[in-house]
KEGU-223616 format. One record per atom (N, C-alpha, C): residue number from 1; residue in one letter; atom name; z negated, x negated, y. Coordinates in pm, whole numbers. Example, Ala and Ser with C-alpha at 12.3 -4.5 7.8 and 13.67 -1.06 7.14 Angstrom:
BEGIN
+-----+----+----+--------+--------+--------+
!   i ! aa ! at !     zz !     xx !     yy !
+-----+----+----+--------+--------+--------+
!   1 !  A !  N !   -780 !  -1319 !   -569 !
!   1 !  A ! CA !   -780 !  -1230 !   -450 !
!   1 !  A !  C !   -780 !  -1320 !   -330 !
!   2 !  S !  N !   -708 !  -1285 !   -225 !
!   2 !  S ! CA !   -714 !  -1367 !   -106 !
!   2 !  S !  C !   -787 !  -1290 !      3 !
+-----+----+----+--------+--------+--------+
END
This chain:
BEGIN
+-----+----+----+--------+--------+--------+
!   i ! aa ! at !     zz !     xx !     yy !
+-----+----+----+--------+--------+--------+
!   1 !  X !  N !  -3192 !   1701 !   4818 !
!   1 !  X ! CA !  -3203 !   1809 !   4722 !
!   1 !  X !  C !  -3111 !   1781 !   4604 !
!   2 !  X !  N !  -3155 !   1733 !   4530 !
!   2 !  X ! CA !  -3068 !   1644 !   4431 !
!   2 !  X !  C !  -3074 !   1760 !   4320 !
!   3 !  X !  N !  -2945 !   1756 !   4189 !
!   3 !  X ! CA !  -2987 !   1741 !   4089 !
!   3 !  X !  C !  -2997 !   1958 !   4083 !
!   4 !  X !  N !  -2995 !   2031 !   4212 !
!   4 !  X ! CA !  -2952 !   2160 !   4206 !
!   4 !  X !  C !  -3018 !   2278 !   4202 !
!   5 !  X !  N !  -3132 !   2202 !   4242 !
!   5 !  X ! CA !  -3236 !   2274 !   4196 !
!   5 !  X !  C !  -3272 !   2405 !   4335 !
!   6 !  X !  N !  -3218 !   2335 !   4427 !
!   6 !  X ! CA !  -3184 !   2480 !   4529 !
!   6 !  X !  C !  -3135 !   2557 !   4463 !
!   7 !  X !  N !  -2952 !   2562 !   4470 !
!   7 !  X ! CA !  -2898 !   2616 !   4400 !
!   7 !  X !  C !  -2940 !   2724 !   4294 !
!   8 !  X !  N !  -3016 !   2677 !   4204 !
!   8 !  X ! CA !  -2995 !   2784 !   4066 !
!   8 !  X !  C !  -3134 !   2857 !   4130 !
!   9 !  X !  N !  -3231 !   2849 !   4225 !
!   9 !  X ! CA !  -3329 !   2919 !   4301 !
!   9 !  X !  C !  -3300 !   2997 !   4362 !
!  10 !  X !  N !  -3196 !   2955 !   4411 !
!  10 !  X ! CA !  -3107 !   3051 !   4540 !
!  10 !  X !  C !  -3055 !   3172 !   4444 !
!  11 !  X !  N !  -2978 !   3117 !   4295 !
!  11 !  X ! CA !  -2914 !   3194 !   4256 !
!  11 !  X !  C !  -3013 !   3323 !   4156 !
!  12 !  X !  N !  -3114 !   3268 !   4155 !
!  12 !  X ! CA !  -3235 !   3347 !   4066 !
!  12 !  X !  C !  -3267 !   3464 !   4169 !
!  13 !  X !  N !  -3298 !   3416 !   4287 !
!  13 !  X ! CA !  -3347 !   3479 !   4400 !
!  13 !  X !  C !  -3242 !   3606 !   4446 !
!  14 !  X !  N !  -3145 !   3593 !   4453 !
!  14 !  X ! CA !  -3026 !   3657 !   4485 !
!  14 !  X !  C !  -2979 !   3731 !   4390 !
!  15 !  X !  N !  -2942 !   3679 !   4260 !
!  15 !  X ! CA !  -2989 !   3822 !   4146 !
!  15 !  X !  C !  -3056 !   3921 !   4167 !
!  16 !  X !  N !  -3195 !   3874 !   4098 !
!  16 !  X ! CA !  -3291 !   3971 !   4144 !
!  16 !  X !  C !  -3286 !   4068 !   4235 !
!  17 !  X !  N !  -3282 !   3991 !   4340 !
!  17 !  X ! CA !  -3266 !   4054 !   4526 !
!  17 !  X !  C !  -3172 !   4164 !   4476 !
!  18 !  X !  N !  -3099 !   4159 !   4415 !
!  18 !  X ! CA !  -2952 !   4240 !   4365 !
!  18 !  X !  C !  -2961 !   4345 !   4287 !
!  19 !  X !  N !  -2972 !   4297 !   4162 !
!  19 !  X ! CA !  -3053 !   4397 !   3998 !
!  19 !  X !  C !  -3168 !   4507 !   4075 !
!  20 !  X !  N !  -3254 !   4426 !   4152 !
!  20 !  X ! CA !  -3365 !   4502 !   4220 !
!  20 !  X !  C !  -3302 !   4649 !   4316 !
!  21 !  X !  N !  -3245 !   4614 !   4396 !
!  21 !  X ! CA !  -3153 !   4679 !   4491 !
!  21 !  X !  C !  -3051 !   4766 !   4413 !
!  22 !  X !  N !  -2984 !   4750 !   4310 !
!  22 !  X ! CA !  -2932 !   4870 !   4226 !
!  22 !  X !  C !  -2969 !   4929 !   4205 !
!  23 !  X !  N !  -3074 !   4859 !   4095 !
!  23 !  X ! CA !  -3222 !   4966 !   4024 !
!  23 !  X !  C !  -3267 !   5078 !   4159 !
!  24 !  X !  N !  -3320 !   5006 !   4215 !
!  24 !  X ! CA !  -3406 !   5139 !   4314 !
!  24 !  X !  C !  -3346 !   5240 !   4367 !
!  25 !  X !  N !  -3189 !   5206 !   4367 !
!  25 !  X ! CA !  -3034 !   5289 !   4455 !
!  25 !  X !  C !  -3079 !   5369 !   4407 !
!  26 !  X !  N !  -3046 !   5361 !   4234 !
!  26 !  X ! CA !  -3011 !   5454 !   4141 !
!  26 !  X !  C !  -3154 !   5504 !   4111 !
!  27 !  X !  N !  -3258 !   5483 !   4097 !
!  27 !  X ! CA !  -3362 !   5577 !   4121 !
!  27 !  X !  C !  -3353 !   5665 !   4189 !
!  28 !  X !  N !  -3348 !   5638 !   4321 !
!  28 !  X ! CA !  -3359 !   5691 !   4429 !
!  28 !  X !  C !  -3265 !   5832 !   4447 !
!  29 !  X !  N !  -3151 !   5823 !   4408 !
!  29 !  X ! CA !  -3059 !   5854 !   4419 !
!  29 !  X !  C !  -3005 !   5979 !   4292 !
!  30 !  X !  N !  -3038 !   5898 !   4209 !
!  30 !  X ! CA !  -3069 !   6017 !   4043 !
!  30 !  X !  C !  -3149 !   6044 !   3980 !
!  31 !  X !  N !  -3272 !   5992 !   4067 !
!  31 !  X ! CA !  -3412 !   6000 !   4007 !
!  31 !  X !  C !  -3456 !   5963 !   3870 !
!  32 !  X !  N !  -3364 !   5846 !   3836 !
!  32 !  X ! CA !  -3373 !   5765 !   3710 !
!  32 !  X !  C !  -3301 !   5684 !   3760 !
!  33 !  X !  N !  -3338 !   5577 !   3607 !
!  33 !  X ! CA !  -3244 !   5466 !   3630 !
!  33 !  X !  C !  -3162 !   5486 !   3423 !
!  34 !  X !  N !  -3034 !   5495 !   3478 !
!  34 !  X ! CA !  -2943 !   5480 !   3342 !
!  34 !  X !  C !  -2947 !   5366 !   3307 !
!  35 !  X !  N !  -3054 !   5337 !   3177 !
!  35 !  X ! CA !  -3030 !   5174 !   3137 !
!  35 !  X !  C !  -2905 !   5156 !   3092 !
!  36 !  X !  N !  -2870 !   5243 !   2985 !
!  36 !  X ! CA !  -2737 !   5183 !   2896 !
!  36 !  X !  C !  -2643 !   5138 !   3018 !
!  37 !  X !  N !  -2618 !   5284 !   3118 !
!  37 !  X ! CA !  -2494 !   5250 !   3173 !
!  37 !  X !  C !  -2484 !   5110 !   3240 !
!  38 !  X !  N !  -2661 !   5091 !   3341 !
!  38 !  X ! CA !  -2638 !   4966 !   3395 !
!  38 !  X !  C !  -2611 !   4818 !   3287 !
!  39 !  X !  N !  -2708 !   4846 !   3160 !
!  39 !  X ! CA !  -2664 !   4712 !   3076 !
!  39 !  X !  C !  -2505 !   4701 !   3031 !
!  40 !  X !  N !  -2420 !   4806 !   2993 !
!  40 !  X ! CA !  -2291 !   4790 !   2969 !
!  40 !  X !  C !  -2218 !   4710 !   3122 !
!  41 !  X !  N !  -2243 !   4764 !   3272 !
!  41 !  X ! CA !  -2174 !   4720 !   3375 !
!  41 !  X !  C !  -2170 !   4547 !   3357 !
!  42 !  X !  N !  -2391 !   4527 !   3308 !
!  42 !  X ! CA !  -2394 !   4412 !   3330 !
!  42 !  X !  C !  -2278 !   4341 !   3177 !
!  43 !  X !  N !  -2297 !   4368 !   3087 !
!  43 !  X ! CA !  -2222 !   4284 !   2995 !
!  43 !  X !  C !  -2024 !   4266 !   3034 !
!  44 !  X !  N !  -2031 !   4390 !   3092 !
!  44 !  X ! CA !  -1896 !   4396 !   3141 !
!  44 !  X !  C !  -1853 !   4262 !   3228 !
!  45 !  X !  N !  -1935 !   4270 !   3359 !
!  45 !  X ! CA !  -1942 !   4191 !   3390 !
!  45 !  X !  C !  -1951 !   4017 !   3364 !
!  46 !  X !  N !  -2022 !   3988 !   3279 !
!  46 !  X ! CA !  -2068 !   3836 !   3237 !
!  46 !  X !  C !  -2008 !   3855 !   3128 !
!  47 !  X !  N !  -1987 !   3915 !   3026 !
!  47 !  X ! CA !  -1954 !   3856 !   2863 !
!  47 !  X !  C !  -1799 !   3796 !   2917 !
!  48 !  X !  N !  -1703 !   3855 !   2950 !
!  48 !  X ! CA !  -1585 !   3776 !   2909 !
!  48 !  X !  C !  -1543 !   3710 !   2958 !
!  49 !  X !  N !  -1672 !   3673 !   3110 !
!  49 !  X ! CA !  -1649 !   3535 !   3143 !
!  49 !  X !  C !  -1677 !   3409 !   3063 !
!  50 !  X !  N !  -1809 !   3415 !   2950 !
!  50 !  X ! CA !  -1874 !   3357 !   2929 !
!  50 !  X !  C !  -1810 !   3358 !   2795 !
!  51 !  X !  N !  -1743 !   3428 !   2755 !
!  51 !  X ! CA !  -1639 !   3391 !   2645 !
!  51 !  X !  C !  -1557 !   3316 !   2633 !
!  52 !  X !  N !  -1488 !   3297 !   2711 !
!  52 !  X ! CA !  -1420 !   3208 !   2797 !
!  52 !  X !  C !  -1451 !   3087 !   2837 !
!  53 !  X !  N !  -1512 !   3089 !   2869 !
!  53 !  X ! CA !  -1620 !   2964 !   2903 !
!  53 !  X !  C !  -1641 !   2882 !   2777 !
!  54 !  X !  N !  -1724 !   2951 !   2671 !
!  54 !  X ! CA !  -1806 !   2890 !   2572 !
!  54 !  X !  C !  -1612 !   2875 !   2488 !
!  55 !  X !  N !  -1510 !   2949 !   2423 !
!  55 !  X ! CA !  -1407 !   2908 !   2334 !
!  55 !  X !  C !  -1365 !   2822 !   2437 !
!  56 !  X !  N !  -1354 !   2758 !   2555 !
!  56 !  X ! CA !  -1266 !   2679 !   2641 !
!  56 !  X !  C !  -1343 !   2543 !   2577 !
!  57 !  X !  N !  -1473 !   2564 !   2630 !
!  57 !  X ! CA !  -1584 !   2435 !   2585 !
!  57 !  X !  C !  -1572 !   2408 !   2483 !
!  58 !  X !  N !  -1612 !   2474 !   2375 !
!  58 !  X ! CA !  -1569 !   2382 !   2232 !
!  58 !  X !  C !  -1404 !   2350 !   2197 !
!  59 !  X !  N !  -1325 !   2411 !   2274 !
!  59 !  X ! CA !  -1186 !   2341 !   2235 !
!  59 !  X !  C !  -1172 !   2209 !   2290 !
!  60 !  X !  N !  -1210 !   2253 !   2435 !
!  60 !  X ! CA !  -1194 !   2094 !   2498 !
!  60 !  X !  C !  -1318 !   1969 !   2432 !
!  61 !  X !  N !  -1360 !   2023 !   2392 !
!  61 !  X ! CA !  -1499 !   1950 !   2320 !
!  61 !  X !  C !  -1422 !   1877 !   2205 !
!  62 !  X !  N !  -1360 !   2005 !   2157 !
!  62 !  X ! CA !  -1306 !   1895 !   1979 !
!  62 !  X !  C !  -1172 !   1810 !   2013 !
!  63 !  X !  N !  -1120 !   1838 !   2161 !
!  63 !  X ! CA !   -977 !   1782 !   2160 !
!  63 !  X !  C !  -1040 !   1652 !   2220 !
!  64 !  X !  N !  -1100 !   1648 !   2317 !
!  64 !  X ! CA !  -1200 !   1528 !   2389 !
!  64 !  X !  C !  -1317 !   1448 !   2364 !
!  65 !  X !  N !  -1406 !   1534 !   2272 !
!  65 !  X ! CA !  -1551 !   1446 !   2288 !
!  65 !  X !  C !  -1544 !   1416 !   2152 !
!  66 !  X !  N !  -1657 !   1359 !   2151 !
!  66 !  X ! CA !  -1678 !   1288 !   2057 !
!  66 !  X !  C !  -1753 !   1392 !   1901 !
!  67 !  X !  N !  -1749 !   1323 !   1807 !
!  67 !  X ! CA !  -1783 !   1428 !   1724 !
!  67 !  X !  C !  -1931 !   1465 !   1686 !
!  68 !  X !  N !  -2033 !   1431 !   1780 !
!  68 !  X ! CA !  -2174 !   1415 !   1779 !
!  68 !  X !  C !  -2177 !   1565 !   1906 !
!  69 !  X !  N !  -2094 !   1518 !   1990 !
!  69 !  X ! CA !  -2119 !   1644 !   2101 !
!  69 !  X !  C !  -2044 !   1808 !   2033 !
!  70 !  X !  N !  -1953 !   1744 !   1975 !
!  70 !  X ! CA !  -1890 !   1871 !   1929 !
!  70 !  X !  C !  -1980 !   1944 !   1796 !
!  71 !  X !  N !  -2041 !   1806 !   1708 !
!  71 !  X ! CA !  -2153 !   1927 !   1652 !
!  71 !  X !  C !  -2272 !   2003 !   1720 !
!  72 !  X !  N !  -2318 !   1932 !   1828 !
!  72 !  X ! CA !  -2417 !   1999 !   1898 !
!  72 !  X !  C !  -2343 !   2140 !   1970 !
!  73 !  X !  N !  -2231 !   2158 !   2027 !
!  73 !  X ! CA !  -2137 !   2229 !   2066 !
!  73 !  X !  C !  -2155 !   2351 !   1981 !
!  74 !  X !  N !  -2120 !   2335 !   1846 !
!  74 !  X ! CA !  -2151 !   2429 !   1744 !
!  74 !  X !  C !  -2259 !   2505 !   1656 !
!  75 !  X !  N !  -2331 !   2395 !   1689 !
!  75 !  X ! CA !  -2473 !   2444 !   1653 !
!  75 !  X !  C !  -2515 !   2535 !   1771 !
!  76 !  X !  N !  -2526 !   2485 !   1920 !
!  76 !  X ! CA !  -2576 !   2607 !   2034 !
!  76 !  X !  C !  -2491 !   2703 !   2043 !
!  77 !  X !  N !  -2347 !   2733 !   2028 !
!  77 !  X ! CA !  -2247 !   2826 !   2048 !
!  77 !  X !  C !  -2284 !   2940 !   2009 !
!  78 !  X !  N !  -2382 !   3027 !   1914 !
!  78 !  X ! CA !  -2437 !   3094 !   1855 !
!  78 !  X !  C !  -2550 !   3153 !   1903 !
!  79 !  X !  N !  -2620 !   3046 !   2020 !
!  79 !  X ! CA !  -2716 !   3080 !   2068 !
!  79 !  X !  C !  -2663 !   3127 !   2228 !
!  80 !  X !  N !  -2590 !   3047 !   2271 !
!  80 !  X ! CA !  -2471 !   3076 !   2373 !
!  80 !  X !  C !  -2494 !   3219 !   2372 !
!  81 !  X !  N !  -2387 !   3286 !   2286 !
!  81 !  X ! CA !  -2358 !   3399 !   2234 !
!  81 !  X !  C !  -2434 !   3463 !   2263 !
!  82 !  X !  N !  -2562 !   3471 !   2183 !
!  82 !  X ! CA !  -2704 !   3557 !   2192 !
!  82 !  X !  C !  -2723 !   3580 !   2300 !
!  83 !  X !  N !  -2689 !   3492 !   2444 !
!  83 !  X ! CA !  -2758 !   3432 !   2532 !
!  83 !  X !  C !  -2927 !   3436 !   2521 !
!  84 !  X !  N !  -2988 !   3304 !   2406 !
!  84 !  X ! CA !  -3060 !   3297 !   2439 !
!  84 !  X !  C !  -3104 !   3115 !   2384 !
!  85 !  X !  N !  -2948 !   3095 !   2430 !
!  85 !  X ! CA !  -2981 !   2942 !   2413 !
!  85 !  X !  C !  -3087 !   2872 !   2544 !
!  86 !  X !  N !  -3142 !   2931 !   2599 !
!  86 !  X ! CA !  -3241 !   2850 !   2677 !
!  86 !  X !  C !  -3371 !   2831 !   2578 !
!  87 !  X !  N !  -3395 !   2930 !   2495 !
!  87 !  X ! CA !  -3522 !   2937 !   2396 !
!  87 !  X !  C !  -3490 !   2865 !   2300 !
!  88 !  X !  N !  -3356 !   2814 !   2286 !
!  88 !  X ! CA !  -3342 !   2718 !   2181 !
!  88 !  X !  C !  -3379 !   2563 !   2197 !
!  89 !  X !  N !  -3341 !   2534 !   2325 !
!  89 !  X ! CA !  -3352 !   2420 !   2407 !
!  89 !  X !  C !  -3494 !   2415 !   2422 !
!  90 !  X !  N !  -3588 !   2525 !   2444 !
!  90 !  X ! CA !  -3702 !   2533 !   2432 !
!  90 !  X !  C !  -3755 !   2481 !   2312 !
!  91 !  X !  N !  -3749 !   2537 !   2216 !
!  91 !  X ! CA !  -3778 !   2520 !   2056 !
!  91 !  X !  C !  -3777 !   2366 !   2007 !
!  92 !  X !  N !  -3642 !   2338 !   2078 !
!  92 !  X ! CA !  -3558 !   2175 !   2054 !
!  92 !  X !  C !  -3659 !   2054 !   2106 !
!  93 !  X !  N !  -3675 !   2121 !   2250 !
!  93 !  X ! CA !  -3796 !   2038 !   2322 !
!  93 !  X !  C !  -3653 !   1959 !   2394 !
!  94 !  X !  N !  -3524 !   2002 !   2414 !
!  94 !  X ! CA !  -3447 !   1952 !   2472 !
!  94 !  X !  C !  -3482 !   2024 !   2640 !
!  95 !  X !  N !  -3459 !   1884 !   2671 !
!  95 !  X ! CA !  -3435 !   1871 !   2849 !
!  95 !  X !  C !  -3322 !   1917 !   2913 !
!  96 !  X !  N !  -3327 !   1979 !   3017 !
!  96 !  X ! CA !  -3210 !   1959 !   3078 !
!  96 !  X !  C !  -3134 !   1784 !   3122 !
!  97 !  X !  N !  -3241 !   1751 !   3190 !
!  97 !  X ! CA !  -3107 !   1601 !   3228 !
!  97 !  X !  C !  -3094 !   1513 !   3084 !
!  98 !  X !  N !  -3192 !   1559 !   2983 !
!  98 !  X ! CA !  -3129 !   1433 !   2842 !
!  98 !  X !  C !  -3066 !   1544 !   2771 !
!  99 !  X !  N !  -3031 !   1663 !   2808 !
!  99 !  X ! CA !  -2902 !   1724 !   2722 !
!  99 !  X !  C !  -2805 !   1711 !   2809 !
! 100 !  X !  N !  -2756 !   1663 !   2943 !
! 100 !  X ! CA !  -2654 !   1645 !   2973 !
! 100 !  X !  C !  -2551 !   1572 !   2934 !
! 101 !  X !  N !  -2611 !   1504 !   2844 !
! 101 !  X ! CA !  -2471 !   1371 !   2791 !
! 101 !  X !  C !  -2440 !   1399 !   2610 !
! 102 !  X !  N !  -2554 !   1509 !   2604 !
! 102 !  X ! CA !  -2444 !   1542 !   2470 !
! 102 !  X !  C !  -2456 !   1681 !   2442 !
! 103 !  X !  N !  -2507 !   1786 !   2546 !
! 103 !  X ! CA !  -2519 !   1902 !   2472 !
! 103 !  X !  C !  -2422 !   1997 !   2604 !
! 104 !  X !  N !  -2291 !   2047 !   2528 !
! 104 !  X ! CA !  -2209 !   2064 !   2612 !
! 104 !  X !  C !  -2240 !   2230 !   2686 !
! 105 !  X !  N !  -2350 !   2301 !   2653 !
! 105 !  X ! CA !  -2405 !   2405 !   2681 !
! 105 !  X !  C !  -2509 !   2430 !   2741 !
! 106 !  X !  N !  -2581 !   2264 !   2805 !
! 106 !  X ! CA !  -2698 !   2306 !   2867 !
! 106 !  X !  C !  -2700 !   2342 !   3007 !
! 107 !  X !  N !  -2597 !   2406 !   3054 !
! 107 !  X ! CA !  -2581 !   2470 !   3217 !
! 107 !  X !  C !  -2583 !   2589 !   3177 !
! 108 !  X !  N !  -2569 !   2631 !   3026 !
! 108 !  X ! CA !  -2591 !   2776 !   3070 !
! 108 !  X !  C !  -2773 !   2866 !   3038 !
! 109 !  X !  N !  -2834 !   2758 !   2994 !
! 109 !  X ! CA !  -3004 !   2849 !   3029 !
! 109 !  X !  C !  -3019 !   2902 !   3118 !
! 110 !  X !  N !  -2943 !   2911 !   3238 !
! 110 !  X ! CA !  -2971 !   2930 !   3367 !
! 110 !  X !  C !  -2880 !   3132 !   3338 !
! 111 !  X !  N !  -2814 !   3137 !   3300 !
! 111 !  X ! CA !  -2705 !   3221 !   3256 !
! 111 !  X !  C !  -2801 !   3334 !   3145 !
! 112 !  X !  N !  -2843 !   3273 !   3060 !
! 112 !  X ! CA !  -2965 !   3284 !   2984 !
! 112 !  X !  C !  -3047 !   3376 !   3026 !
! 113 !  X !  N !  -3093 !   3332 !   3130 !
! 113 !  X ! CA !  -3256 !   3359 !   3160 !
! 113 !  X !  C !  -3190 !   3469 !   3255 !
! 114 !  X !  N !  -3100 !   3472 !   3319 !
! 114 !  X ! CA !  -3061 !   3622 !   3388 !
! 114 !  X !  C !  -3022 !   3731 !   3303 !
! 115 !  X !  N !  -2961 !   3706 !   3179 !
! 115 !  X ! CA !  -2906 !   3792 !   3115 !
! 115 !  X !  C !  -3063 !   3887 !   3057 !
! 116 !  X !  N !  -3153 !   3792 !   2981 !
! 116 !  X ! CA !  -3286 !   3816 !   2971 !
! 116 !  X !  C !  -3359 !   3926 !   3082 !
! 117 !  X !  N !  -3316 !   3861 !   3185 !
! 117 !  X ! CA !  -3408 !   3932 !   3310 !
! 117 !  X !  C !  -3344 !   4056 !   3331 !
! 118 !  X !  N !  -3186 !   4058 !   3334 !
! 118 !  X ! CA !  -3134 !   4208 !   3304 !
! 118 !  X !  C !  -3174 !   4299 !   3226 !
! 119 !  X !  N !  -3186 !   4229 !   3099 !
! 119 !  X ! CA !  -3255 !   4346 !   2979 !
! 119 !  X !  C !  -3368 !   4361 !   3016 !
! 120 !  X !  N !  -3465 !   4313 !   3071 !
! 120 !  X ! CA !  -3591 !   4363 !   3030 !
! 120 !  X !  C !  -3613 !   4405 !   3220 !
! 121 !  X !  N !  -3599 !   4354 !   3300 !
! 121 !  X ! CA !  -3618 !   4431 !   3432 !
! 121 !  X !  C !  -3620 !   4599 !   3465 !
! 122 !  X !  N !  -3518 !   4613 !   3396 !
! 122 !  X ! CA !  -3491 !   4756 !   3433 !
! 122 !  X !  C !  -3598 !   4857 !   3350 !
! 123 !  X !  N !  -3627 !   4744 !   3251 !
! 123 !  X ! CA !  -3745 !   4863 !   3166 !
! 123 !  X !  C !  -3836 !   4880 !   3265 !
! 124 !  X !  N !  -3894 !   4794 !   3289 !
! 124 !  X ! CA !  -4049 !   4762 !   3399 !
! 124 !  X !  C !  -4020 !   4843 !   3479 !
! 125 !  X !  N !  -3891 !   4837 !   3565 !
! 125 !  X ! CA !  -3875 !   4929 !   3732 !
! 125 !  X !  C !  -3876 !   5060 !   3631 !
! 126 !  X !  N !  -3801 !   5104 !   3528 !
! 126 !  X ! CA !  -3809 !   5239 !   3487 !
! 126 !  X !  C !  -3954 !   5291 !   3467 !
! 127 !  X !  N !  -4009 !   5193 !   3384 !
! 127 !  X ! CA !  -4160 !   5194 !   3376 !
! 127 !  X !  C !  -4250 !   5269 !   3473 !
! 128 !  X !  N !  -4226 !   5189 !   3573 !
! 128 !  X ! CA !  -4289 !   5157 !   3679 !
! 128 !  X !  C !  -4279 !   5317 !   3771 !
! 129 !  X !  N !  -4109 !   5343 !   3776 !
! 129 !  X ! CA !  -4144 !   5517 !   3847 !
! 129 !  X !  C !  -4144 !   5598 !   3771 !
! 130 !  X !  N !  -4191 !   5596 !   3642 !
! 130 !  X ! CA !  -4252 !   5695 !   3580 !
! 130 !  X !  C !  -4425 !   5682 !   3561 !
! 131 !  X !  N !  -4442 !   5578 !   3573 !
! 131 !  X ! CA !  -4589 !   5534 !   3597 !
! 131 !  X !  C !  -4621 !   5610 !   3728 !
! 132 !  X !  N !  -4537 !   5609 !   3840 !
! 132 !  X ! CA !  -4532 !   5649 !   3988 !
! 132 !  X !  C !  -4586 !   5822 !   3989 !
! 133 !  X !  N !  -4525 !   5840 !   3908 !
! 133 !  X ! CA !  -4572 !   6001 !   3916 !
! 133 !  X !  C !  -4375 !   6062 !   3940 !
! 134 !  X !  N !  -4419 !   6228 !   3945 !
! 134 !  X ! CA !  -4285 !   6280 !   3979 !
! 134 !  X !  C !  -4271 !   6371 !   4128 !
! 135 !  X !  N !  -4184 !   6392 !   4164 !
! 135 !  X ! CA !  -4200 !   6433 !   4321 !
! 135 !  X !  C !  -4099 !   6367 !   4407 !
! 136 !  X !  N !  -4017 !   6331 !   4407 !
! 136 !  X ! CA !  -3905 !   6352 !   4495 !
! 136 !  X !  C !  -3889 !   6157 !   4427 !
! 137 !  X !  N !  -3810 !   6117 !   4557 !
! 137 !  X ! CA !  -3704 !   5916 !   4462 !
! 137 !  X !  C !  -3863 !   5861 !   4483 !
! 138 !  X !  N !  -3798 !   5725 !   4464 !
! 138 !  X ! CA !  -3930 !   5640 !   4450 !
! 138 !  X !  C !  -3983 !   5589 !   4612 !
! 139 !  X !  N !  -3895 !   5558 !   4707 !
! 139 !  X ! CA !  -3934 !   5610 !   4791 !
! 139 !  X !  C !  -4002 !   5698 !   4909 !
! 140 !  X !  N !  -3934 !   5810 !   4901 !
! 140 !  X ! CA !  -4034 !   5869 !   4955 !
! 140 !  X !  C !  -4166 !   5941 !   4914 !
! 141 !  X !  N !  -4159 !   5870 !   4721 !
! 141 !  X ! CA !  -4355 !   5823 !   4682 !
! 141 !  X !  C !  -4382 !   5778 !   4737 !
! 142 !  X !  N !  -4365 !   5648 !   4826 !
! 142 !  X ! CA !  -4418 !   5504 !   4856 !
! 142 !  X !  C !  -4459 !   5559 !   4979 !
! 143 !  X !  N !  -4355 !   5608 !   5086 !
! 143 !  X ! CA !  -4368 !   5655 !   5198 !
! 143 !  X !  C !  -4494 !   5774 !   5187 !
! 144 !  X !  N !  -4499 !   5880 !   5086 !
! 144 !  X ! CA !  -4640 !   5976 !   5094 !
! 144 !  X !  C !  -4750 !   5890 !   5047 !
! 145 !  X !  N !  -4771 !   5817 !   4989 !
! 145 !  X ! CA !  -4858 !   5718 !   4976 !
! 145 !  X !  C !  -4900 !   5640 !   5064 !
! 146 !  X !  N !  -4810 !   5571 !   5146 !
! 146 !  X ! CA !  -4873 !   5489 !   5281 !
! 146 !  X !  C !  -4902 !   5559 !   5364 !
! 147 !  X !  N !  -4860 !   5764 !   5375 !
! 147 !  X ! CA !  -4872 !   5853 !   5515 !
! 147 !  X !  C !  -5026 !   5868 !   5449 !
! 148 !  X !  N !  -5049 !   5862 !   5331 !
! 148 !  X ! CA !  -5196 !   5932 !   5330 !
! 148 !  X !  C !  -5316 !   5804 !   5340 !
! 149 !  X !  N !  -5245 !   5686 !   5349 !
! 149 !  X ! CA !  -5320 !   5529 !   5358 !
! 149 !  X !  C !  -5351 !   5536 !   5498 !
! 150 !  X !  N !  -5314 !   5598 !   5584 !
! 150 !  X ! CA !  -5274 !   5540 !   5695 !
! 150 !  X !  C !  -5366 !   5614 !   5817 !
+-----+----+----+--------+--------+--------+
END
């Protein structure tokens, strides 16, 4: 299993599994889901790691690499930011294994594409139990729904 590709599956999978499992708590539980509050927890969470991360990388970038990586460094740092440097890499037609040797940001699409899935997940599940109808959590919809399937 070379190369990690478990890994960032495992870690997609286990998100989700996660984001999913909040979301429905808090349905369930307040009979909504608070986007703002959950998107602030999530930025709480990830931004000032990833701040950190990205000013560490380009310092050690300009004190160490070379000056081809450190412009690429600066050019994605922006998209970093956005987190939506995976659509850039997209755009670029850059690879993951041929941006490994000069693009000092391509581990985080992966970072990317969750932050993405945060914002827009919670619309759909909100979506989704108001699509459901109203009448007690989302649950025990599901449950009067399968008693009358059944």
């Amino acid at each position: 299993m070379g190369g990690g590709f478990l890994g960032v599956d495992l870690f997609f999978v286990l998100s989700g599994f996660l984001i999913n499992g909040l979301l429905l708590r808090e349905a369930a539980s307040h009979g909504r889901i608070g986007l703002i509050a959950f998107w602030g927890r999530r930025a709480r969470r990830l931004l000032p790691a990833l701040t950190v991360v990205g000013v560490g990388t380009i310092l050690l970038t300009w004190v160490f690499g070379a000056a081809s990586v450190l412009l690429f460094a600066l050019e994605d740092a922006p998209w970093v930011a956005a987190q939506v440097v995976n659509w850039r890499f997209v755009a670029e037609q850059i690879g993951y294994w041929n941006a490994s040797g000069s693009r000092v940001f391509a581990h985080l699409w992966s970072i990317a594409v969750e932050w993405q899935f945060s914002l827009a997940w919670p619309l759909v599940v909100a979506l989704a139990g108001r699509a459901g109808g109203s009448g007690g959590s989302p649950s025990s919809r599901a449950r009067g729904r399968l008693s009358r399937s059944c």
